[in-house]
Backbone bond lengths (Angstrom), bond angles and torsions (degrees), N, CA, C in turn:
res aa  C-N    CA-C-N  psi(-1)  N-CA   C-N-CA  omega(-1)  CA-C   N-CA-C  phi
1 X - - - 1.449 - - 1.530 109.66 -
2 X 1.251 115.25 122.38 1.331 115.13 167.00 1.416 124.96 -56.31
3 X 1.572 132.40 138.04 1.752 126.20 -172.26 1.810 99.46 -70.14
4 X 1.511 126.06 17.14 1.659 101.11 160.04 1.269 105.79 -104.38
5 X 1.259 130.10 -0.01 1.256 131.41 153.50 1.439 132.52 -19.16
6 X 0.992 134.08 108.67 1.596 133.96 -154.79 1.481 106.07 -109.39
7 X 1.213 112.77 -179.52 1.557 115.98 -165.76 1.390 97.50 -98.78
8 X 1.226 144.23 36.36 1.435 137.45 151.60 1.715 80.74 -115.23
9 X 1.071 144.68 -60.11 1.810 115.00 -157.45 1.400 96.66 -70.36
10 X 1.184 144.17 -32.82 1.202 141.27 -173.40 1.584 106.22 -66.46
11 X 1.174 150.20 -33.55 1.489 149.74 20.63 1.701 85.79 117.03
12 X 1.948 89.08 -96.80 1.308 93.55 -176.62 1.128 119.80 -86.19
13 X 1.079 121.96 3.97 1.868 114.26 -176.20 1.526 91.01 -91.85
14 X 1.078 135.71 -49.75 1.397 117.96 166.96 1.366 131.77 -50.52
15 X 1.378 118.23 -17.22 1.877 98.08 165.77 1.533 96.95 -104.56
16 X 1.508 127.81 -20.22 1.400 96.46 157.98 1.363 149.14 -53.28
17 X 1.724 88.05 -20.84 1.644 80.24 161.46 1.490 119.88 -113.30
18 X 1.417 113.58 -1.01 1.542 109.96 167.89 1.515 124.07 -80.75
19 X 1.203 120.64 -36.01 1.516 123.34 168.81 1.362 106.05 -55.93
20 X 1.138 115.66 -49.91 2.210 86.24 174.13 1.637 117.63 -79.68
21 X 1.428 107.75 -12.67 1.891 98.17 157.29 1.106 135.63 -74.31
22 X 1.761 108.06 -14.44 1.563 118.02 166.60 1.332 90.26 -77.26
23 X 0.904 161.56 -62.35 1.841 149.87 -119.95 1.723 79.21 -89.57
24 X 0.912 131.45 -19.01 1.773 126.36 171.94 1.129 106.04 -73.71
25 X 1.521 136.14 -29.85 1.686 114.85 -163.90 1.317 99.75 -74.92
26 X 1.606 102.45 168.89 1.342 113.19 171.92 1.351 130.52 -41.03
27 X 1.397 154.45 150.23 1.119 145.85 178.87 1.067 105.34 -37.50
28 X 1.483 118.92 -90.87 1.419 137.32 -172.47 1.928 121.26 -50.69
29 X 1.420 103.81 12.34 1.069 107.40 163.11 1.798 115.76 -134.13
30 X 1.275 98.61 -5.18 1.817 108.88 -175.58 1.596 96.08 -71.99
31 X 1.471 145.22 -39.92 0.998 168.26 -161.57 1.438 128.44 -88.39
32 X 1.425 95.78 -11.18 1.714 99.29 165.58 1.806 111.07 -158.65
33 X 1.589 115.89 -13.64 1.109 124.91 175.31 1.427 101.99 -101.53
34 X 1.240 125.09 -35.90 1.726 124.00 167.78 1.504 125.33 -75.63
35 X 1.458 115.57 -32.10 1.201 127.62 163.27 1.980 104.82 -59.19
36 X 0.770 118.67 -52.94 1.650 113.19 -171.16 1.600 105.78 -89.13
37 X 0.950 110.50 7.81 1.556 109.77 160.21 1.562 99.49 -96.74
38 X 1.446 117.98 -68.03 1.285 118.05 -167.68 1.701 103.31 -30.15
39 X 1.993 103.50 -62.53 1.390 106.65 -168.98 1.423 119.81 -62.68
40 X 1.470 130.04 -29.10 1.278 122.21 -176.38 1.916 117.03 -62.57
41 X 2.041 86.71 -30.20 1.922 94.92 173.65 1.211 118.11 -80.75
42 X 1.535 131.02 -0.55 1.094 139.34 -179.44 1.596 104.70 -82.34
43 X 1.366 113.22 -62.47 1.268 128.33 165.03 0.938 119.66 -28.94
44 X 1.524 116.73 -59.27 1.714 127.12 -160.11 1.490 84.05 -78.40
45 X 1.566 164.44 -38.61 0.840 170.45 -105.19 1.847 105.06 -126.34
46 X 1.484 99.37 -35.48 1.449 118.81 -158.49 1.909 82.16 -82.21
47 X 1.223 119.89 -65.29 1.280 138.71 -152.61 1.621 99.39 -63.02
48 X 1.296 110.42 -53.88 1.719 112.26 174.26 1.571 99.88 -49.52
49 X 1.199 120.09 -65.02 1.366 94.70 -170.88 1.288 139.96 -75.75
50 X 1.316 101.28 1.04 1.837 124.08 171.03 1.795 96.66 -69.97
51 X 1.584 110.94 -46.27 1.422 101.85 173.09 1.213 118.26 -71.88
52 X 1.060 126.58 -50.16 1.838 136.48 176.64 1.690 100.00 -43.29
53 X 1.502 130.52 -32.21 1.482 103.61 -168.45 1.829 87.55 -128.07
54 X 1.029 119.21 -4.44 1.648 112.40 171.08 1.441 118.22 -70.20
55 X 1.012 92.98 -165.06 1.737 111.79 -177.07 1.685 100.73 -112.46
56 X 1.489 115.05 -34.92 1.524 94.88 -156.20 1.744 84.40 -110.39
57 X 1.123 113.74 69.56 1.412 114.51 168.19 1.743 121.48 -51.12
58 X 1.366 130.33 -31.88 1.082 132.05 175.14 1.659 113.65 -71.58
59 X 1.721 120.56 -21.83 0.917 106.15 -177.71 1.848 116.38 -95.12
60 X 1.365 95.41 -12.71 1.263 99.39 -177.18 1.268 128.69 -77.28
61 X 1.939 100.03 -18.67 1.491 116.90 -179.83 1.403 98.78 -77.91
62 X 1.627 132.07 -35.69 1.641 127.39 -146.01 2.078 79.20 -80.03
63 X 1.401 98.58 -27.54 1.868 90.82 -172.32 1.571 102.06 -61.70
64 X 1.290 117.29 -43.33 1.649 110.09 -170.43 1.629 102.76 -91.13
65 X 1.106 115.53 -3.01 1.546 123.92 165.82 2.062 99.44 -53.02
66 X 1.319 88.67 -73.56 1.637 123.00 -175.87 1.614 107.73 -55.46
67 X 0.822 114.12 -47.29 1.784 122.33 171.59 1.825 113.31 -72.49
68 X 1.361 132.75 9.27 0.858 129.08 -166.37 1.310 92.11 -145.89
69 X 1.359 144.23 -24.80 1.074 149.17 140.81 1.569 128.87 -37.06
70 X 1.212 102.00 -52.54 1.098 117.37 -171.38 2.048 109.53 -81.28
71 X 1.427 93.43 -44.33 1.994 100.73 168.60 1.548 108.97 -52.21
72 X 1.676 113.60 -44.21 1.400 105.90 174.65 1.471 122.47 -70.14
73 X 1.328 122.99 -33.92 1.429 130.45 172.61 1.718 97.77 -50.39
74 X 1.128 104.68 -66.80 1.361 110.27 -157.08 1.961 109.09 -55.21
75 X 1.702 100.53 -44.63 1.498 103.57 176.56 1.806 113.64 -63.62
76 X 1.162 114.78 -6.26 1.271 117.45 -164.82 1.410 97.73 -110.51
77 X 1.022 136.73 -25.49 1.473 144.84 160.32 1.831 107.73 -62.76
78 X 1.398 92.82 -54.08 1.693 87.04 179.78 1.746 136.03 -66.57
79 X 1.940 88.68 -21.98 1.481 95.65 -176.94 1.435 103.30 -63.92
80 X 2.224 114.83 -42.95 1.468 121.78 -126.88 1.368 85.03 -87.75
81 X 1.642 120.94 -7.38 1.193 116.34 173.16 1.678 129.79 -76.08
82 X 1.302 112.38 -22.65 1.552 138.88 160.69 1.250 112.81 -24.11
């Protein structure tokens, strides 16, 4: 990747290559641990570009600030629970 690379291609080159490494997890985890990965990068994906072509770019980032915060809280709660 070239360094003018911005955080939407960076963006998408990361679920291009993570959506076919989820279709690898185990069944019983492709389906609810791959699904909320896919969706949380979809999201975070949705929100960058609401900032990239909006006006209130600061608020849209503190949203994917907050939405990415919260996926790690939550994945880190679920592992320590294991």
């Amino acid at each position: 990747m070239a360094e003018s690379d911005n955080i939407l291609t960076k963006l998408q080159d990361l679920l291009l290559y993570l959506i076919p490494q989820l279709n690898k997890f185990p069944r019983d985890q492709k389906f609810v641990l791959g699904d909320r990965i896919e969706t949380k990068l979809l999201e975070v994906q949705e929100f960058c570009l609401r900032a990239y072509h909006g006006r209130d770019k600061r608020g849209h980032l503190l949203e994917v600030n907050l939405q990415l915060e919260v996926a790690i809280s939550d994945q880190l709660m679920a592992v320590s629970s294991m």
